[in-house]
N, C-alpha and C positions, 0 to 999 in steps of 0.2 A: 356424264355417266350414260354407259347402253343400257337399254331398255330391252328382256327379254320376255317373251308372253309362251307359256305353255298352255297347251289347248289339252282336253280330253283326257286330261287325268281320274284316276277312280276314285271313286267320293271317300272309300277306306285311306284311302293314302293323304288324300284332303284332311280329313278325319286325326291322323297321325300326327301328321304336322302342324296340326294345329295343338294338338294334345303335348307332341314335344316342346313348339315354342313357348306356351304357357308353362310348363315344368322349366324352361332357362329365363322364364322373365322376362320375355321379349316378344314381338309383332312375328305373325307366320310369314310374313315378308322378308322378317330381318333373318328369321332362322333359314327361310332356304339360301338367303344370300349366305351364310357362314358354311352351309351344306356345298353350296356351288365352288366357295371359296376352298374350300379342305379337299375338294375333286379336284380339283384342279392343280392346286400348290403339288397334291400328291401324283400327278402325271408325270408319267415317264421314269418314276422313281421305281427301281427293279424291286419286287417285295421280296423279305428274307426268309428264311422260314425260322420256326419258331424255338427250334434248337439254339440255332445262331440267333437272334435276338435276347433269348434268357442268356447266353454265353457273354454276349457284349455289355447286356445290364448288369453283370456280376464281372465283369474284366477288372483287375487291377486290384480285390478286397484281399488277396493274400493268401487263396489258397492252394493248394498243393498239387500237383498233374498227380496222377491217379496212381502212377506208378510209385510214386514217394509216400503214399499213404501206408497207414501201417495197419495191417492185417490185425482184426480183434481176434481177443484169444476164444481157443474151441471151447466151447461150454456144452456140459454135458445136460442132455431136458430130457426131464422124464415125465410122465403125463400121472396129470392130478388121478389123486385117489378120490374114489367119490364112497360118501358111508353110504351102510344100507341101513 
């Protein structure tokens, strides 16, 4: 296994990471190694934007393109009476 050494990090970020690893139950050692890991797997991967993300979590459930939808009927609103 390589062995990485970072120097001169700020004591707030030290501080984080150690607050995060203890919140997953694990060594501030092991959480940057899963931080490093998740950078990395995610390299080079083009990101989506967030329209198209929600679109593809909901791909295939059955619903309807927008134009097929059927228009609710006109409802007539009148605004509340208030007593005196």
């Amino acid at each position: 296994m390589a062995q990485l050494i970072v120097r001169n990090i700020e004591e707030s970020v030290k501080e984080k990471l150690r607050r995060r690893a203890k919140r997953h139950g694990r060594s501030m050692e092991e959480e940057v190694r899963d931080i490093l890991r998740d950078a990395a797997k995610n390299e080079g991967r083009q990101r989506k934007g967030l329209g198209t993300e929600i679109a593809e979590l909901f791909q295939g459930i059955g619903l309807k393109p927008s134009e097929e939808l059927e228009k609710p009927p006109r409802m007539r609103l009148r605004a509340p009476g208030f007593a005196e």
